[in-house]
C-alpha positions in Angstrom: -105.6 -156.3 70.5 -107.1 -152.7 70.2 -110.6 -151.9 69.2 -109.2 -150.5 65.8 -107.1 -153.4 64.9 -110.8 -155.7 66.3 -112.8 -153.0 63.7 -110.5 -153.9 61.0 -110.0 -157.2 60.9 -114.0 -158.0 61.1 -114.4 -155.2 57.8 -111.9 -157.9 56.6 -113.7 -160.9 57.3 -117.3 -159.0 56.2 -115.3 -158.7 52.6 -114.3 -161.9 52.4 -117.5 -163.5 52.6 -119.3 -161.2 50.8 -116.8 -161.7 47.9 -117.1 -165.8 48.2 -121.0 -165.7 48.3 -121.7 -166.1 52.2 -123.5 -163.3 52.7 -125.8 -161.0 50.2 -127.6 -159.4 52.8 -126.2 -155.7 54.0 -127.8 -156.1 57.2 -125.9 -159.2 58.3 -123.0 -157.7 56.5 -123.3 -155.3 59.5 -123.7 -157.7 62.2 -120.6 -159.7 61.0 -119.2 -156.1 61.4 -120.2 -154.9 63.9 -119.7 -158.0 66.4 -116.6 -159.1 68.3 -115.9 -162.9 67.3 -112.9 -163.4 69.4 -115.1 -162.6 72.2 -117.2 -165.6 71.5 -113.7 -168.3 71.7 -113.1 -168.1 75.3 -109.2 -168.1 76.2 -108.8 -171.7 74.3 -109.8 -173.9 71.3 -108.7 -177.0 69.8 -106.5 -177.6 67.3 -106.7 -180.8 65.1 -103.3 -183.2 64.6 -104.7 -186.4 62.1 -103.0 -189.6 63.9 -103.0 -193.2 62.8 -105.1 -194.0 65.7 -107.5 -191.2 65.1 -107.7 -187.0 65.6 -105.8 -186.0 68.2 -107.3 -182.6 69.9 -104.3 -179.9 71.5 -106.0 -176.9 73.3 -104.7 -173.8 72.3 -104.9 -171.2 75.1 -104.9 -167.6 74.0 -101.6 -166.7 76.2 -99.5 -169.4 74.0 -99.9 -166.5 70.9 -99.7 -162.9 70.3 -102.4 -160.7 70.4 -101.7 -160.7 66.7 -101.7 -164.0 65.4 -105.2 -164.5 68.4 -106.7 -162.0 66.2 -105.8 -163.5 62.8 -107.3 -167.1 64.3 -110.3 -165.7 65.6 -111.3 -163.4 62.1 -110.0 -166.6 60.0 -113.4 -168.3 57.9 -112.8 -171.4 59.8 -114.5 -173.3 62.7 -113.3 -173.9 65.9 -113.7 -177.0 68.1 -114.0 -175.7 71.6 -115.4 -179.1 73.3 -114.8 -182.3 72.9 -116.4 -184.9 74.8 -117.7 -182.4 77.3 -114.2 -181.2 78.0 -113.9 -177.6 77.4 -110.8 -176.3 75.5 -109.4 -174.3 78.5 -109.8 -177.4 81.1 -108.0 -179.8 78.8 -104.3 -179.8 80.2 -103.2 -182.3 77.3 -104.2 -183.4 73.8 -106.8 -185.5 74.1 -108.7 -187.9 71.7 -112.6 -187.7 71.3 -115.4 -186.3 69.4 -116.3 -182.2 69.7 -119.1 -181.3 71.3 -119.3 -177.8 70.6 -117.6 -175.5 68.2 -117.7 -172.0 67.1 -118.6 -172.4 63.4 -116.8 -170.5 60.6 -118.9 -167.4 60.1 -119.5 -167.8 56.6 -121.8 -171.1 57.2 -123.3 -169.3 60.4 -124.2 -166.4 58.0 -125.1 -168.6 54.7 -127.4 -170.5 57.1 -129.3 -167.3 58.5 -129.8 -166.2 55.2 -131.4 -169.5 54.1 -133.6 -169.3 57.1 -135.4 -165.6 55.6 -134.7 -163.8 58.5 -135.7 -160.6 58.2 -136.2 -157.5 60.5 -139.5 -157.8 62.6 -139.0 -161.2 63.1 -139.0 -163.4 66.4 -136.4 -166.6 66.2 -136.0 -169.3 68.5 -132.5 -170.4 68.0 -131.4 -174.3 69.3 -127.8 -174.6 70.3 -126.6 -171.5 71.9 -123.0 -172.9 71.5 -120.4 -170.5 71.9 -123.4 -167.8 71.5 -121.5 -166.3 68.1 -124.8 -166.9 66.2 -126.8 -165.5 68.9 -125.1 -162.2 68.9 -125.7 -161.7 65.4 -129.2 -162.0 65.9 -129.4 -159.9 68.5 -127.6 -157.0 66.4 -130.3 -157.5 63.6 -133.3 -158.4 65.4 -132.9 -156.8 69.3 -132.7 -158.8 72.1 -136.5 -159.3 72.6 -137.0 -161.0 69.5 -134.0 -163.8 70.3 -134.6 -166.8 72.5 -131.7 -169.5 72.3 -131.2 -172.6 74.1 -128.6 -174.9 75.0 -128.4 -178.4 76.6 -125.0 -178.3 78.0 -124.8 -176.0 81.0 -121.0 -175.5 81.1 -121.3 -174.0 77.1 -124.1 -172.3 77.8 -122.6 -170.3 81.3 -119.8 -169.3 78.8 -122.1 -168.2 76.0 -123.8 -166.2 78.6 -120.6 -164.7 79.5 -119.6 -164.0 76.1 -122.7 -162.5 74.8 -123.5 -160.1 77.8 -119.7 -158.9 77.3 -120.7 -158.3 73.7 -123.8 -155.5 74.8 -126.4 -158.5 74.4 -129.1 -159.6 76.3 -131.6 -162.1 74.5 -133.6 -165.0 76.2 -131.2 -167.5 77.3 -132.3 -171.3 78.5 -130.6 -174.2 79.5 -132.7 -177.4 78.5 -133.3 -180.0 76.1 -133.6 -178.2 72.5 -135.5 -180.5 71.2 -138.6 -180.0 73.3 -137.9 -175.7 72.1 -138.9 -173.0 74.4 -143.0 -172.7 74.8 -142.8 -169.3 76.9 -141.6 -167.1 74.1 -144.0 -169.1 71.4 -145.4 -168.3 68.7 -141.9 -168.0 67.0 -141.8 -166.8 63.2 -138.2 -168.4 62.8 -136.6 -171.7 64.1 -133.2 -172.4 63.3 -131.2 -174.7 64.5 -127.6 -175.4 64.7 -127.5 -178.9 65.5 -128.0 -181.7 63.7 -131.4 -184.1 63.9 -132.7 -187.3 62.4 -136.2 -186.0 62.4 -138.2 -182.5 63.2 -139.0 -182.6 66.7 -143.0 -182.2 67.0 -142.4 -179.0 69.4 -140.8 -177.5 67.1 -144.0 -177.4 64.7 -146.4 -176.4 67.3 -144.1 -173.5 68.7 -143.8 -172.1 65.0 -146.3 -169.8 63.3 -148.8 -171.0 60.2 -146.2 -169.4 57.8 -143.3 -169.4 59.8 -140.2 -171.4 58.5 -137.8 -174.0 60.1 -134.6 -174.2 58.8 -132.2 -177.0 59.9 -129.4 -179.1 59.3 -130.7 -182.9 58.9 -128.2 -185.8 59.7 -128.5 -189.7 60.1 -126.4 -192.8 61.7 -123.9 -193.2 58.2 -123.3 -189.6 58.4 -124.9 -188.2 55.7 -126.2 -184.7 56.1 -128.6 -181.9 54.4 -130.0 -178.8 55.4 -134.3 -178.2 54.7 -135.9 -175.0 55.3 -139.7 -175.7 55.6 -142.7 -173.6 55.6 -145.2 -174.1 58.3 -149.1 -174.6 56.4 -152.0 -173.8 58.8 -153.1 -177.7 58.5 -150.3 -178.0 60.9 -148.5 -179.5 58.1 -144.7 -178.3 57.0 -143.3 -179.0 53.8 -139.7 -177.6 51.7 -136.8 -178.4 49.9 -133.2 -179.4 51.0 -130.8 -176.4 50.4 -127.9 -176.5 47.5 -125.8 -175.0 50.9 -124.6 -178.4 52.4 -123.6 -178.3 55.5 -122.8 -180.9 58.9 -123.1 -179.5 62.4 -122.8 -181.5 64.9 -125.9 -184.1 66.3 -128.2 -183.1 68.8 -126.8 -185.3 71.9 -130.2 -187.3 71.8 -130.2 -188.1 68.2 -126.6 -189.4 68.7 -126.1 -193.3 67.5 -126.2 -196.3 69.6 -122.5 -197.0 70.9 -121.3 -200.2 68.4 -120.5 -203.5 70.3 -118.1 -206.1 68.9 -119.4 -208.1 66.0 -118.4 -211.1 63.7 -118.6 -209.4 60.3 -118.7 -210.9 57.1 -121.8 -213.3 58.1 -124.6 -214.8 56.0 -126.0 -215.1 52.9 -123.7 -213.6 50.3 -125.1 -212.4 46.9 -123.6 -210.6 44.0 -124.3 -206.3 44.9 -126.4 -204.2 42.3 -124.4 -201.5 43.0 -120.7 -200.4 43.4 -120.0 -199.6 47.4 -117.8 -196.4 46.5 -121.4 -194.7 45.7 -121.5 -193.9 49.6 -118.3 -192.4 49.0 -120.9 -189.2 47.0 -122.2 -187.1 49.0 -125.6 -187.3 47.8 -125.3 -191.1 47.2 -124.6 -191.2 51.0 -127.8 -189.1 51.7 -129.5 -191.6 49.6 -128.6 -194.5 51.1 -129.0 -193.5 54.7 -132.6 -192.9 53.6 -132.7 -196.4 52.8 -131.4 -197.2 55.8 -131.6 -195.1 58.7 -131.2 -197.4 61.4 -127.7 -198.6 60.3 -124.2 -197.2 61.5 -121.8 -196.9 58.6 -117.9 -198.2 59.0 -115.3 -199.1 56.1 -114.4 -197.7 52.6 -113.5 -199.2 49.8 -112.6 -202.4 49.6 -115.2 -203.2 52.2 -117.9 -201.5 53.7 -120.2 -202.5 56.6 -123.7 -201.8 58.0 -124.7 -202.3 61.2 -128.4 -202.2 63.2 -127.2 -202.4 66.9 -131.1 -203.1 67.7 -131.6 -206.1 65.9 -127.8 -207.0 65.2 -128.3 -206.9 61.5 -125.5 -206.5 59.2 -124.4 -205.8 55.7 -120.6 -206.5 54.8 -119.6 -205.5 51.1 -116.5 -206.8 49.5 -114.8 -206.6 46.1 -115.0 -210.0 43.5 -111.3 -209.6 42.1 -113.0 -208.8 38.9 -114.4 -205.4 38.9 -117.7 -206.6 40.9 -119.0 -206.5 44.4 -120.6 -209.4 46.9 -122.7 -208.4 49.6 -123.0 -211.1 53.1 -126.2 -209.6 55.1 -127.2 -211.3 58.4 -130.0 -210.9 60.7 -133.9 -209.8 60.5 -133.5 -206.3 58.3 -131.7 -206.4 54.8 -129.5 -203.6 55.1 -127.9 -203.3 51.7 -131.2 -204.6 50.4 -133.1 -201.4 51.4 -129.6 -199.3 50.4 -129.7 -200.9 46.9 -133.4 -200.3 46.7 -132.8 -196.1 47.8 -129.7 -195.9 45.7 -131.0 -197.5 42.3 -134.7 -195.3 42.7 -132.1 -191.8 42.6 -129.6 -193.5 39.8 -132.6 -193.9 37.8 -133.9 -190.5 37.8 -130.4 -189.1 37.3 -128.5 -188.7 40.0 -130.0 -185.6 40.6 -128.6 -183.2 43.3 -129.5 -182.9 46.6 -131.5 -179.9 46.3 -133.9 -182.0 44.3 -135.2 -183.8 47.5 -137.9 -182.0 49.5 -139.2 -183.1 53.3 -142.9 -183.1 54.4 -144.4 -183.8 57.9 -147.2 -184.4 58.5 -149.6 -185.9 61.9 -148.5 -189.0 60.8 -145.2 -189.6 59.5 -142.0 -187.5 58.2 -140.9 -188.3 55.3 -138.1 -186.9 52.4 -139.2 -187.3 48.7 -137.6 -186.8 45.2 -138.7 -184.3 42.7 -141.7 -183.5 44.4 -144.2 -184.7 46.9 -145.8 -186.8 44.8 -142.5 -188.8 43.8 -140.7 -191.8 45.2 -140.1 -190.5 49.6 -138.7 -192.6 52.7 -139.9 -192.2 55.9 -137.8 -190.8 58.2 -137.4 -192.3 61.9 -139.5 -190.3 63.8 
């Protein structure tokens, strides 16, 4: 692919998502410019085939296409698995089943999301998940080098983020480690974003941040529900802010991953008629709401029935249609699953069903905790 036909396809790709609402910012408009992507996909990703035992994963090395149709994949507005389950796309030799690990997200949420964050010239960022180092570059094209420090737990991705940023011109602060715990020697930060997914704001995170600095991450829980909060650092040592009308999922941080499910007997104890209808975890929001009812419980079924399940204390919750337009509920074990979901989901039909955006998170020395309207309003502590 020549440079011309590179410089053209990413003027492409900059009107695109300026024309869908991405990106309203000039300056990233000229990083998304200005920055290689294909650079940042190695010489393989996955492609997805849907299976009736599950999503099958075929590695698509960049000899198997033109230089054309390479280009046209890697200036597409679409993510790309490159990992799954620690196998990088160009050492899988077959499709293989699994859940990715690291991807190189479609540039109009990378973009969206460092908008949200108030980046703005001037500004030092600690970035967690280097992943393919996409992100990174960006950064470094708006910020300089000096002012980006990125880390990434999985040594194999990070050694080819390296790579791929250095052949980009790039050379920000670069760590392998445990994200979580941030990057102290670069500290104070005026941004942290993240582009992983965690249960709770990791206390280094809020001492590594400026009084007035922001965090801006995407929040995720054991039923998979998802958000993204941007908060505002107070100099109490306090943070507080509001869940963003930009959904998005990224993947978990490996630590905040869910217990592995064991074999159980569903469908046990005491069986009562449900207050609400099941398919409300089917919302987006509803599933937000419940999981903050619930956070401890793994999510599995649709429909016609749907199970919780606390691996710690073996608790369950099995819902299953009546036959006449109702719903039973069997829960088992020392925690009332669908109890505490009811509670959560009723509290938010109540006031509305009012969109995401209307939920805020505060931390403070004490406890974490997401509320509804405003801080003063009904809130769920978060597991921290």
């Amino acid at each position: 692919m020549t440079a011309l036909r590179s410089a053209r396809l990413r003027q492409a790709l900059v009107t695109r998502l300026m024309t869908e609402g991405y990106v309203h910012d000039r300056r990233w408009a000229e990083a998304v410019g200005t920055v290689p992507r294909e650079a940042f996909l190695g010489g393989a990703v996955f492609r997805a085939t849907n299976t009736e035992s599950g999503t099958l994963w075929t590695p698509l090395r960049r000899g198997d296409v033109s230089a054309e149709e390479w280009a046209e994949l890697a200036y597409a507005n679409q993510t790309w698995v490159t990992q799954v389950g620690g196998i990088t796309a160009i050492e899988a030799l077959q499709p293989i089943a699994g859940a990715p690990t690291s991807s190189s997200t479609l540039p109009g949420i990378v973009v969206r999301m460092l908008e949200i964050a108030q980046i703005a010239d001037g500004d030092s960022v600690l970035e967690i998940g280097t992943g393919t180092g996409y992100s990174t570059a960006l950064l470094c094209r708006r910020l300089g080098d000096r002012a980006v420090t990125s880390i990434e737990y999985d040594p194999s991705v990070a050694r080819q983020a390296e790579e791929a940023i250095s052949s980009a011109g790039y050379a920000p602060t670069l760590v392998v480690g445990d994200g979580l715990a941030g990057y102290d020697e670069n500290a104070e930060y005026d941004r942290l974003i993240a582009t992983c997914s965690v249960r709770y704001v990791p206390a280094a995170w809020l001492w590594q941040v400026r009084d007035g600095g922001t965090i801006t991450t995407p929040f995720w829980g054991w039923m998979n529900g998802s958000g993204l909060v941007h908060l505002t650092l107070a100099d109490d040592g306090t943070a507080s802010g509001r869940f963003d009308p930009f959904g998005v999922a990224f993947m978990p941080a490996r630590p905040h991953v869910a217990p592995p499910l064991s074999h159980y007997l569903i469908g046990r104890g005491e069986q009562r008629e449900s207050r609400i209808d099941p398919n409300i975890l089917d919302d987006t929001t509803g599933l937000f709401v419940a999981q903050l009812g619930a956070p401890s419980a793994q999510r599995m079924g649709t429909g016609d029935e749907t199970v919780l399940l606390d691996v710690a204390t073996g608790s369950q919750a099995t819902t299953r249609s009546d036959g006449a337009g109702g719903w039973t509920v069997r829960q088992h074990g020392p925690l009332r699953l669908w109890d505490q979901v009811e509670q959560a989901v009723l509290t938010w039909q109540e006031a509305g069903r009012p969109p995401q955006s209307s939920f805020g998170l505060t931390i403070t020395s004490d406890r974490q905790y997401v509320w509804l309207d405003d801080d003063g309003g009904p809130n769920w502590n978060l597991p921290a």
